[in-house]
C-alpha positions in Angstrom: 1.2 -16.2 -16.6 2.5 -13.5 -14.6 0.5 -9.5 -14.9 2.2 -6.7 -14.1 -0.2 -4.1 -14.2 -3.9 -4.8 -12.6 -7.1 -3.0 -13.5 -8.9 -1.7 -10.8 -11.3 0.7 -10.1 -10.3 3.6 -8.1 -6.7 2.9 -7.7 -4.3 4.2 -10.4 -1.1 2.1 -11.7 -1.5 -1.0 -9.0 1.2 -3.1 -10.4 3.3 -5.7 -9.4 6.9 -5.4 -9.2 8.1 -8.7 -10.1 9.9 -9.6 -13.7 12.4 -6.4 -13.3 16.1 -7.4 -14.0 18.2 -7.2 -11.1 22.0 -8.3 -10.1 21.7 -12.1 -9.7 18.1 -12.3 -11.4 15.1 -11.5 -12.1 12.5 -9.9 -9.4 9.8 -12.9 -8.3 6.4 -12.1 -8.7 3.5 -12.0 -6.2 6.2 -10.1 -4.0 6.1 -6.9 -3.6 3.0 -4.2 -5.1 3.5 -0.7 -6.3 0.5 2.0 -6.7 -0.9 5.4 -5.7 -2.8 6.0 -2.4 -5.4 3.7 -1.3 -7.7 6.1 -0.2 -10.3 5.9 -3.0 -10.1 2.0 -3.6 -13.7 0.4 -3.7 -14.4 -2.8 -2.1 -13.8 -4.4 -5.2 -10.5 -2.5 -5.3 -9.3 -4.0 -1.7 -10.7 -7.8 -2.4 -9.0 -7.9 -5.1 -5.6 -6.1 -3.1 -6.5 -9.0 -0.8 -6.5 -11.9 -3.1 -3.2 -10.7 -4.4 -2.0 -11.3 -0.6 -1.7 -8.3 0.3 -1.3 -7.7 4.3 1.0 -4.6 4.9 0.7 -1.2 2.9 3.3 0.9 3.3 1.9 4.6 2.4 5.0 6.6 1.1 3.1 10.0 1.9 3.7 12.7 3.8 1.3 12.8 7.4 -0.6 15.4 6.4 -1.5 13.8 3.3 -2.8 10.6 5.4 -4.5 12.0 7.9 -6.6 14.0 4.8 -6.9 11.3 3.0 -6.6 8.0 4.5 -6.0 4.7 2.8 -8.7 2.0 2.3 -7.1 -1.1 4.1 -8.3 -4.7 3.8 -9.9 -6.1 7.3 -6.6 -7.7 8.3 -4.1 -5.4 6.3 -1.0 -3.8 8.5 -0.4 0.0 8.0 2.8 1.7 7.9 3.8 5.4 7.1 6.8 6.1 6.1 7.2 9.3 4.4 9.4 9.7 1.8 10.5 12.9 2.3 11.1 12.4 6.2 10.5 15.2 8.2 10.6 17.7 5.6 6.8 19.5 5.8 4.4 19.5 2.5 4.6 23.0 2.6 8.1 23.7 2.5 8.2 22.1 -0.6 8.5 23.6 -4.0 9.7 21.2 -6.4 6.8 19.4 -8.4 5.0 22.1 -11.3 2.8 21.6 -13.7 5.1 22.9 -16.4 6.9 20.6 -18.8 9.5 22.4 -19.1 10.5 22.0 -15.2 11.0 18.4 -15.7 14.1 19.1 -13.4 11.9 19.6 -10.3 11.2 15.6 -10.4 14.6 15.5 -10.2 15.3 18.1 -7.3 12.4 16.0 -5.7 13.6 12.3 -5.8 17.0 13.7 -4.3 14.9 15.3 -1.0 13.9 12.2 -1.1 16.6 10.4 -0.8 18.5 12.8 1.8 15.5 13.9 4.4 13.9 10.2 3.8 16.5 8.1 5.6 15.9 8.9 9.4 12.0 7.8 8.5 12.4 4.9 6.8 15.2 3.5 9.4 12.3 4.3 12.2 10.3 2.0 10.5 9.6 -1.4 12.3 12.5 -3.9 11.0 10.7 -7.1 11.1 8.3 -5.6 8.8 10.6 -4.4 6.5 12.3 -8.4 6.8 9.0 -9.8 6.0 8.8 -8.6 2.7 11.6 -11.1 1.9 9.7 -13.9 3.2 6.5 -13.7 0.6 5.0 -16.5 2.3 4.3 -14.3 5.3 3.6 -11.1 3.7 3.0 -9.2 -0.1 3.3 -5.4 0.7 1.8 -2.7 -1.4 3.5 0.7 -1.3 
C-alpha cells in the first residue's frame, strides 16, 4: 500500500505526491516528495528521507532563507535552490499576514511566484530537472 503523508520528527507535511489525478492518469508513487525546509530534520528524519530514495532536494526558498537556515541533507543527497520567487528580495515582500481575513495575500503571493519565479527555475540544471522523470535515477523532495 501506497502513504501519502509520512511521520517524521522535525519535518512538517513530508508527503509523497503520487495518487493525484492528472490528464492521462494518475501520479506514480515513490516519485516525487513534497515538504517544508529540511533544516531541522533529525537523523532519523533524513534515514528515513533516504530510504524513501531520496537524492536531490530542491529547496523552493529564498537565499537568505538558506543560508540562515540550511537544510539537513542525506550523505549523498544533491542540493538545488531554486527560489520561488526569483530574484524578488524577502524583504520586499508584503503579501503573507497573520490575519484571516487577508486570505487574498496567499493569492497575491502564488502569482509573484509565478511571474518573478521563471528566470530561476529555467537557470536551474536541466538534466536534474529530467531526472525526476526517470525515478529509477532519482526521487526529489522539494
Amino acid at each position: 500500500m501506497n502513504c501519502r503523508r509520512y511521520r517524521l520528527d522535525q519535518v512538517a507535511n513530508f508527503r509523497d505526491l503520487g495518487g493525484y489525478a492528472c490528464d492521462g492518469g494518475v501520479t506514480r508513487y515513490g516519485v516525487i516528495f513534497r515538504s517544508t525546509a529540511l533544516n531541522k530534520a533529525t537523523e532519523e528524519d533524513i534515514a528515513k528521507i533516504e530510504h524513501l530514495g531520496v537524492r536531490t532536494v530542491i529547496d523552493l526558498r529564498f537565499p537568505s532563507e538558506t543560508k540562515e537556515l540550511p537544510d539537513r541533507l542525506g550523505q549523498d543527497m544533491d542540493y538545488i535552490n531554486c527560489s520561488l520567487m526569483g530574484t524578488t528580495k524577502l524583504e520586499q515582500l508584503d503579501v503573507v499576514n497573520s490575519s484571516v481575513v487577508e486570505t487574498k495575500t496567499l493569492h497575491r503571493m502564488y502569482r509573484l511566484m509565478l511571474l518573478n519565479g521563471g528566470k530561476e527555475i529555467r537557470k536551474a540544471p536541466r538534466e536534474r530537472y529530467c531526472s525526476i522523470a526517470q525515478p529509477a535515477r532519482i526521487a526529489p523532495a522539494f
